[in-house]
N, C-alpha and C positions, 0 to 999 in steps of 0.2 A: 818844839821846832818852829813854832808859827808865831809867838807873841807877840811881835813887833806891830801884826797888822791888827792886836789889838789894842792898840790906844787909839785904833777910830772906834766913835760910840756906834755900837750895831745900830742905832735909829736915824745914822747919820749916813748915805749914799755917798761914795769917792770912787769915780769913775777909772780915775789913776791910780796904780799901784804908789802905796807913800815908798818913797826913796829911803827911808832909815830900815825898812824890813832886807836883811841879807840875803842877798842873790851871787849865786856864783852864774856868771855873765861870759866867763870864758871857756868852760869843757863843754867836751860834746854831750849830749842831752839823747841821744842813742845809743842802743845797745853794741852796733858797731858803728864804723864811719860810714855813713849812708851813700848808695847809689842805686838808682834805678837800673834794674836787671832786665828790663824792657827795651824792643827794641823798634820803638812809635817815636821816634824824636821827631820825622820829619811832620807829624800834626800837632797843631795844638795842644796843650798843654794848661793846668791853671799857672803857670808861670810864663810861659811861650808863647806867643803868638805866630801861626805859622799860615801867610796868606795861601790858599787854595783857591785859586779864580775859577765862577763858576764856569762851567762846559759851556760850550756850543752845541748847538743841536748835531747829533750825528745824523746825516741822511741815510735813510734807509728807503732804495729804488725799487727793490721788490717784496715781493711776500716773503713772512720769514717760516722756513720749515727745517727744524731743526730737530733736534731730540727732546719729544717731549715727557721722556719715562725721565730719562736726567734730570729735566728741570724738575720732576716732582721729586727727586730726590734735595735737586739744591736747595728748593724752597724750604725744605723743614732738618739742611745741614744747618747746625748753630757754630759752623765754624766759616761759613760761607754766606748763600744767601738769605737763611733762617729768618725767611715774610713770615711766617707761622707766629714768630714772635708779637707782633703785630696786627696780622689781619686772619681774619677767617677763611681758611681751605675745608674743602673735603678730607675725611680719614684722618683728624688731627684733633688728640681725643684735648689739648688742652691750648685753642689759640687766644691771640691776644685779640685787644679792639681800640686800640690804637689807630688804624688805620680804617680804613674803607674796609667792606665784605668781600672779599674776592671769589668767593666760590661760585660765584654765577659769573665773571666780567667779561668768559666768551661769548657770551649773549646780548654784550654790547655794540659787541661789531668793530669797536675801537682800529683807529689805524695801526697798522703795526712800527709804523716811526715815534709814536707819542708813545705805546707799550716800552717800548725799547729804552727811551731815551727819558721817560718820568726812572725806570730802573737804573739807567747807568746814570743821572745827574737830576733827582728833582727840583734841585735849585733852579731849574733852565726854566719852570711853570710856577717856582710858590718858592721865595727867596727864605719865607719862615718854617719852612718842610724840619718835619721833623724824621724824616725819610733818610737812612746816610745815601750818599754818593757811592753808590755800588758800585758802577764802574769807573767815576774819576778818582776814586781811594783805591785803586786798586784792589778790591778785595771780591770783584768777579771780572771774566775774560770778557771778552766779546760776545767770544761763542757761546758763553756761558751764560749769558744775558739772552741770549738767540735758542739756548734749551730753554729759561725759564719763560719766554712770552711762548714759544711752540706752546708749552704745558696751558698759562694761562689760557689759550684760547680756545683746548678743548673744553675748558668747566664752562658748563649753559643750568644746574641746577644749583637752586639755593640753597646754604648750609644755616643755619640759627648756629648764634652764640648759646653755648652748651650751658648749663642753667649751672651756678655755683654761686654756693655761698659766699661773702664779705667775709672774711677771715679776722673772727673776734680771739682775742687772750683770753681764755676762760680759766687759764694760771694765775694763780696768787703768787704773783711773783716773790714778793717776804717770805714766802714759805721755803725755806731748806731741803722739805722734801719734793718741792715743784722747779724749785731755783737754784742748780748747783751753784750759782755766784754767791751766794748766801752764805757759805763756805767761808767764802773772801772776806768775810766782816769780821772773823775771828782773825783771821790773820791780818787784817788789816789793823784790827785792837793791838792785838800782841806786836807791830810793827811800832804803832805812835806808842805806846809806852816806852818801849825801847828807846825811840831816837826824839821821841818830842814831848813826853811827858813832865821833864825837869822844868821845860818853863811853861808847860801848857798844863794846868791844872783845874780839872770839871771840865774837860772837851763838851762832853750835853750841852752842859751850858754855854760856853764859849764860841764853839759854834754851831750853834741851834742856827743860824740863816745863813752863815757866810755863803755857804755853796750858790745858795741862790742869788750872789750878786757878783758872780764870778758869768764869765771872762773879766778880763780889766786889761786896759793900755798900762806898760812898762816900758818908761821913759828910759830906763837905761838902754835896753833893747832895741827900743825905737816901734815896737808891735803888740799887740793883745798877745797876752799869756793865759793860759787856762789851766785849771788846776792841778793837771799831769802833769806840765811844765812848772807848775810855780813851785810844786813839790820836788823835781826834778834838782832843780836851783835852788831853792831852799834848802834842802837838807844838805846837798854836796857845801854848800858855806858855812851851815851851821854846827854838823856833826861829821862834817866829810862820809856819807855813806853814797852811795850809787843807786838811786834807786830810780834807774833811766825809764823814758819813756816806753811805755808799752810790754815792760818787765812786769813779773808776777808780784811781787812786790809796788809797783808806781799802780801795777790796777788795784789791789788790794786797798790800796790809802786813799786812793780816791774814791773809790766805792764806801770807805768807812767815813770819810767825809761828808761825801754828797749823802749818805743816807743819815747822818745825823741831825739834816735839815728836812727830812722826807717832810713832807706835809705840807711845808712853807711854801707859796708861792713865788717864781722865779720874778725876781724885778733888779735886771739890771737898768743901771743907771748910762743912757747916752748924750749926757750932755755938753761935757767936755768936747773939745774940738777934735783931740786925736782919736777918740774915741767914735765919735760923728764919722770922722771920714773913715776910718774902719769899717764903720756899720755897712757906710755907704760903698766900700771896697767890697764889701763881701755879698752885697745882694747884685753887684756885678758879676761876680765871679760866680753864681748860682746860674747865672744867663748865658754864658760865656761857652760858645760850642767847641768840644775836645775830641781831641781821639780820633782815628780813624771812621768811628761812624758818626761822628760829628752830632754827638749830643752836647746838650743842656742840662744841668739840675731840672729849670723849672718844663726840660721837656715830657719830663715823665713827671715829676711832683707839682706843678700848675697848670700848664694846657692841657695833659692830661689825668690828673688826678682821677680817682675813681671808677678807673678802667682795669683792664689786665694786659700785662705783657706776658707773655704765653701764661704760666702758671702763677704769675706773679702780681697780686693787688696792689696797687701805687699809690700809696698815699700822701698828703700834703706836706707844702716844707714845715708847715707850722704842730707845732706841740711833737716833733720828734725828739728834742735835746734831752724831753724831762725825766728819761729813763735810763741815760746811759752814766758809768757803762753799762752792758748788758751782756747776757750770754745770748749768745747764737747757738740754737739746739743744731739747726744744718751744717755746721762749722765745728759745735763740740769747743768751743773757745769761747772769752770774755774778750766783745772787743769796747775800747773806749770811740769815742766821735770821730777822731783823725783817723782810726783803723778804717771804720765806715764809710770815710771819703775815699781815701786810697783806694778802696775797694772799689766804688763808683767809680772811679779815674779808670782802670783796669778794666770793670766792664764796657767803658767806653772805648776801650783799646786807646788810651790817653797814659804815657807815662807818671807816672805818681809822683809827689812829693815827698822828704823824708819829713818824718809826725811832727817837729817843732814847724814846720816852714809856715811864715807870715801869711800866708794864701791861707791855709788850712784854720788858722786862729781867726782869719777875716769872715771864714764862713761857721765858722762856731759863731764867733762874736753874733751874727746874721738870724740865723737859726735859732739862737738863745732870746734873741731880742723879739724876735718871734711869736716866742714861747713865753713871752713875760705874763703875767697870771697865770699860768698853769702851776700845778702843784709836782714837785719832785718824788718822784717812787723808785728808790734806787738801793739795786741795782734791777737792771732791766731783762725781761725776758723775751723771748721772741724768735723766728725761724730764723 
């Protein structure tokens, strides 16, 4: 299925896909016609830019005395105001630290217009808040912002962040009986024989690194393709089979790909210009705040790296690519890289992309470049 792209010499870096390797350029590349089932159009998006000007201070004339048993409810609703995710409360067996400690802030004394009003729009104090707009996003009332400062300002004692482990892989992810994706590599076998063994002959050999110099710009396309997609495209020209994005079959083949380079360390090549401005499209789009609560990639993966959002360890953008795909034990599913973003778009309450879109391959391409010297252990495991 793939020979074409070997008449470059593996010691030889090309940043571009060569044009003589067959691409089918015209069917869709999803399982069905793609459309977001979401209903976040009106913010942000990695495609969309949707201006939200920040608030103005809302005045607030008197003291606020509202419901403060509510607001301890909303605090730690994850479908509402869920601060728990972020800061530290009392009787919250797993907060985040994200933010400030709150469990003492009634002992600040704080006024109750800056309570109110850092809650319904922190952009009005810190335009880099990684705080959402709870009440210009619509996603608390008024009153509802007048439960949760009531609440705040009964807590006067202090809570400690509750001592937990860094969360190490102590799985041997190659292992079969620790890695159901491990699975995948036999079917993945038994898939390139079938449809790509006629002209691909000693894959070991053949491609022992390719994996690791993928993504690449694809001038027919106009975008970075990555190996779901090349596979996608490639075989639909070559053998006419279907093996669409994010199908049991396109993870299989890529997982039997990328792990026949395991070892090899990731070095893609950015030198080419379309390539360049890719790179450079896609460490934008990691910055680029989405969704309803108006994150970032690097809000949780750089300014805050190293921290927890409620139960959840944050780790850096860097040396994430070198394991996917992966299985998610919480999920029960293999997902590849585009499934992982999508999935971040969603927790951002940000409508998603469908897995081939140009945005999605800019932050592969980003990520990988990243991860250049790290070594490939694939397929991946993890929560």
């Amino acid at each position: 299925m793939l020979i074409y792209i070997l008449i470059i010499p593996l010691s030889v870096k090309a940043a571009e896909m060569p044009s003589s390797v067959p691409l089918d350029i015209k069917n869709a590349t999803t399982i069905t016609s793609w459309k977001s089932s979401n209903t976040w159009s009106n913010y942000s998006n990695l495609r969309h830019t949707v201006k939200k000007p920040v608030s103005v201070i809302q005045p607030i004339t008197s003291s606020i005395k509202a419901n403060p048993a509510n607001g301890k409810k909303l605090v730690a609703n994850r479908k509402k105001g869920n601060c728990v995710a972020c800061h530290i409360l009392p009787d919250v067996s797993q907060p985040g630290n994200i933010g400030m400690n709150l469990s003492f802030i009634g002992a600040w004394n704080l006024p109750d217009q800056l309570l109110f009003n850092y809650i319904y729009d922190a952009r009005i104090y810190n335009p880099n808040t990684v705080m959402p707009p709870w009440g210009a996003h619509n996603i608390l009332t008024t009153d509802e912002i007048k439960d949760i400062v009531s609440y705040l300002k009964t807590l006067t004692i202090p809570v400690p962040l509750p001592q937990r482990r860094i969360p190490t892989n102590n799985v041997d992810n190659l292992d079969e009986f620790e890695n159901p994706a491990m699975f995948e590599l036999e079917t993945g076998a038994d898939l390139f024989i079938e449809s790509c063994q006629k002209c691909h002959k000693n894959p070991e050999d053949k491609f022992a690194k390719w994996a690791v110099t993928m993504p690449k710009f694809e001038p027919r396309l106009n975008k970075i393709i990555g190996i779901e997609e090349f596979i996608t495209r490639h075989a639909k020209a070559t053998t006419n089979v279907k093996y669409l994005l994010q199908s049991e079959e396109n993870l299989a083949l890529t997982i039997y790909l990328r792990n026949l380079a395991n070892g090899q360390k990731i070095a893609v090549d950015t030198s080419d210009t379309n390539t360049n401005l890719a790179l450079k499209r896609g460490k934008t789009l990691t910055q680029r705040k989405i969704g309803q609560l108006n994150f970032a990639c690097t809000d949780c993966h750089k300014k805050n790296s190293g921290k927890w959002i409620r139960g959840q360890y944050l780790k850096k953008l860097t040396n994430i690519i070198d394991h996917y795909p992966t299985y998610r034990s919480g999920k029960d599913a293999i997902w590849d890289i585009n499934k992982r973003i999508q999935w971040c778009n969603l927790a951002a309450r940000a409508n998603d992309l469908p897995p081939d879109a140009a945005e999605y391959a800019d932050i592969e391409l980003y990520l990988t470049v990243e991860s250049n010297g790290s070594e490939l252990s694939v397929p991946g495991f993890g929560p």
